[in-house]
C-alpha positions as CSV (number, residue, x, y, z in Angstrom):
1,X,-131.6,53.7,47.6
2,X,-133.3,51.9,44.6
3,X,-136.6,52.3,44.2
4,X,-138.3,49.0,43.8
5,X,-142.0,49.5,42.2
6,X,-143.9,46.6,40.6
7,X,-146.5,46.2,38.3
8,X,-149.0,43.6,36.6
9,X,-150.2,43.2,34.0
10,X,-151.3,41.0,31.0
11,X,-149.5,43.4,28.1
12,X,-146.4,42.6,27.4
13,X,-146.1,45.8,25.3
14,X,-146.9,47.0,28.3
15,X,-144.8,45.3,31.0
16,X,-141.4,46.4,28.3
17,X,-142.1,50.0,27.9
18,X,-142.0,50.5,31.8
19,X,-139.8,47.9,32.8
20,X,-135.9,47.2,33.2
21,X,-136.9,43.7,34.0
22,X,-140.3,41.6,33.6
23,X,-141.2,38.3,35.5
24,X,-143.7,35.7,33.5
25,X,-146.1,34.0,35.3
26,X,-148.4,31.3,35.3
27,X,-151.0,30.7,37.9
28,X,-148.5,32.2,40.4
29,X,-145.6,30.8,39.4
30,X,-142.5,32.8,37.9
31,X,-141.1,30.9,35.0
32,X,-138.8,33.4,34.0
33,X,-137.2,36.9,35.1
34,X,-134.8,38.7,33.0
35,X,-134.6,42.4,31.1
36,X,-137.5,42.1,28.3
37,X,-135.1,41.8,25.7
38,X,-133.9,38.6,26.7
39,X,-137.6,37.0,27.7
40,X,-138.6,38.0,24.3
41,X,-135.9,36.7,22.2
42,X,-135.1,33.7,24.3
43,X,-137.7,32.7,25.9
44,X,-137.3,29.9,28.5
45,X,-140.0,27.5,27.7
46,X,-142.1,26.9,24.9
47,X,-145.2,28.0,27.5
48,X,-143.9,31.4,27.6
49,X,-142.7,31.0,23.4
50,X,-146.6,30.8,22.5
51,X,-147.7,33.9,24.6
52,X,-145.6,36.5,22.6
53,X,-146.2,34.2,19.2
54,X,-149.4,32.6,19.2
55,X,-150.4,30.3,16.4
56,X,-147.1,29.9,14.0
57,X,-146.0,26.4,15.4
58,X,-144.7,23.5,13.0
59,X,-143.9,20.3,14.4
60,X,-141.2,18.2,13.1
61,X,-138.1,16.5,13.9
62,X,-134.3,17.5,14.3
63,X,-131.7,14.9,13.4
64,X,-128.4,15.5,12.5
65,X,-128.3,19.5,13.0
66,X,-131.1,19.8,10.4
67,X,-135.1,20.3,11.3
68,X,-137.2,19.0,8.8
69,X,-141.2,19.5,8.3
70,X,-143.7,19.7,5.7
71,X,-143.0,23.6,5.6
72,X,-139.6,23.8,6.8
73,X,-136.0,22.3,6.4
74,X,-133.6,24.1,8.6
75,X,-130.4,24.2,10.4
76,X,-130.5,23.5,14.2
77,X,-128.2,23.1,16.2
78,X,-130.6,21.3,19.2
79,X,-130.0,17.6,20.3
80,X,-132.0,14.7,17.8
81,X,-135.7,14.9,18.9
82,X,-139.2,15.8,18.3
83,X,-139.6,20.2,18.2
84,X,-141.8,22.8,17.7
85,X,-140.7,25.2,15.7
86,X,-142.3,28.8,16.9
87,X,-141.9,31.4,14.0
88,X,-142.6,34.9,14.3
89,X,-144.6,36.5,12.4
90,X,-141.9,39.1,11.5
91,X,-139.9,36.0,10.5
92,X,-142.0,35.2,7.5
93,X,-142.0,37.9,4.1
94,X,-142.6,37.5,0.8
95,X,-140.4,35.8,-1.7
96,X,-140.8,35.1,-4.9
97,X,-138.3,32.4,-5.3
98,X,-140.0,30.7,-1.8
99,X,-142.7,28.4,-0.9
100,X,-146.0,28.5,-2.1
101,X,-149.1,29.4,-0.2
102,X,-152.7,29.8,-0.3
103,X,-154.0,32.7,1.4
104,X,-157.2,31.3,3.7
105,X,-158.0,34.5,5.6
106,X,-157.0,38.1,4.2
107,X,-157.6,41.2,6.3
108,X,-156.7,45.4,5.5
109,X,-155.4,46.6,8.7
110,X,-154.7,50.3,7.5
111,X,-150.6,49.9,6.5
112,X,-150.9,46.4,4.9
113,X,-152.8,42.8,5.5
114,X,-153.0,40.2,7.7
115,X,-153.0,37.0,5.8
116,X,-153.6,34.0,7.4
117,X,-152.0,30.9,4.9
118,X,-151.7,27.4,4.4
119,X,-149.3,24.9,3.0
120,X,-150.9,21.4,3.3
121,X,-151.9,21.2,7.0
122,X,-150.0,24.2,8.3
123,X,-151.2,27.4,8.7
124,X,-149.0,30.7,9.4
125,X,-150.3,34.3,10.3
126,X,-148.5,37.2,9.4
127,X,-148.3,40.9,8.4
128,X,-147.3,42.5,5.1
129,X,-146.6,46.2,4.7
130,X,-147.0,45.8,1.0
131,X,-149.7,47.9,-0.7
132,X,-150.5,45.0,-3.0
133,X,-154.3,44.0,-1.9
134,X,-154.0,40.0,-1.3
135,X,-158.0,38.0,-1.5
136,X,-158.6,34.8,0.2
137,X,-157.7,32.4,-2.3
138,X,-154.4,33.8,-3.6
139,X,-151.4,31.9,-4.1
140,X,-148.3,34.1,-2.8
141,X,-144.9,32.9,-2.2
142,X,-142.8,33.2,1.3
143,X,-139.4,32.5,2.8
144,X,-139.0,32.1,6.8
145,X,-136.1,34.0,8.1
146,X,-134.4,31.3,10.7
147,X,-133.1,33.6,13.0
148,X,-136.4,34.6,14.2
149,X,-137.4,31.1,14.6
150,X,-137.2,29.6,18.3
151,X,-137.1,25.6,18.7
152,X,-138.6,23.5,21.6
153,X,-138.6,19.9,22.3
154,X,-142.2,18.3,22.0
155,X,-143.2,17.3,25.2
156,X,-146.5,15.8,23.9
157,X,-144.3,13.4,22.0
């Protein structure tokens, strides 16, 4: 006998701590179902992409096994196309040999900041464990780490 028990809920935190598998929905529709690992790291669609990483998306193209954007040039191994690029925030750290920013929003939260930044139109959110106190304004240098960055075709394209 296996004991089948379910439960809802809008926390993904949540939904992995107590789960061997999770289901995501939307308006009552499953669009995926495997352990949480897997959702997580691979999610299915770019629908359930922007639930666990909200606001880091770059748009640009892939051609020739390379993704190029104002922000980004990148190995890919997708088809030629339009993408979205989704990066997580763990994904992005500092670097000072990387691209440079401007820090737009800077906020403590106890173990480090959240700094919002921007490099001509885009704008990335992340966390930084560093003890160095960043002001809205700052320049500060970052690398993206590509294997915590997820690409989708642009539909809207």
């Amino acid at each position: 006998n296996v004991d089948k028990r379910q439960l809802i809920t809008h926390r993904y935190e949540e939904a992995f701590m107590l789960s061997d598998h999770v289901a995501v929905m939307k308006e009552g529709r499953i669009l995926d179902w495997d352990t949480a690992m897997e959702v997580f790291e691979h999610p299915a669609i770019l629908t359930i992409a922007e639930y666990f990483v909200h606001d880091n998306q770059i748009k640009g193209i892939i051609s020739k096994g390379t993704f190029y954007s104002d922000v980004l040039t990148a190995p890919a191994l997708q088809p030629d196309g339009n993408y979205i690029a989704i990066i997580r925030p763990e994904a992005i750290i500092l670097d000072t040999n990387g691209m440079k920013f401007i820090i737009i929003r800077s906020s403590y939260v106890g173990r480090g900041f959240h700094l919002s930044v921007r490099y001509r139109k885009t704008v990335l959110h992340f966390e930084t464990d560093s003890s160095i106190r960043y002001e809205t304004g700052d320049e500060i240098s970052l690398n993206i780490l590509m294997q915590n960055v997820l690409f989708f075709l642009d539909q809207d394209q």
